[in-house]
C-alpha positions, 0 to 999 in steps of 0.5 A: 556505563557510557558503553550502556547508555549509548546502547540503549539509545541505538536500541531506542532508534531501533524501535522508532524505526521500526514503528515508522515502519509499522504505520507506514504500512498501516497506512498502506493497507487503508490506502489499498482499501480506498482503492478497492471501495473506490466505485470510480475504479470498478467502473474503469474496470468494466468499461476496460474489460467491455472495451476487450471484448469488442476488440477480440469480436472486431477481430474475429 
């Protein structure tokens, strides 16, 4: 009986885990998509992408 309840309780763990897992990573992906609606950051990577471009015509 002692064998089964202790049992249970790894089992019990076991899901809390793994739900700690789960919205972790939820909170992953909505971090990620901020990220990428983030207007700031498409700016950035214009800017970068412009700034190369002059960089290959300075050295051409």
């Amino acid at each position: 009986m002692v064998e089964r309840k202790n049992f249970q309780k790894v089992r019990k763990s076991k899901q809390l885990t793994h739900n700690k897992f789960k919205i972790r990573s939820i909170s992953t992906k909505i971090r990620q998509d901020l990220y990428f609606l983030n207007p700031f950051r498409k700016r950035q990577i214009k800017t970068r992408n412009k700034s190369k471009f002059y960089n290959l015509a300075y050295f051409a």
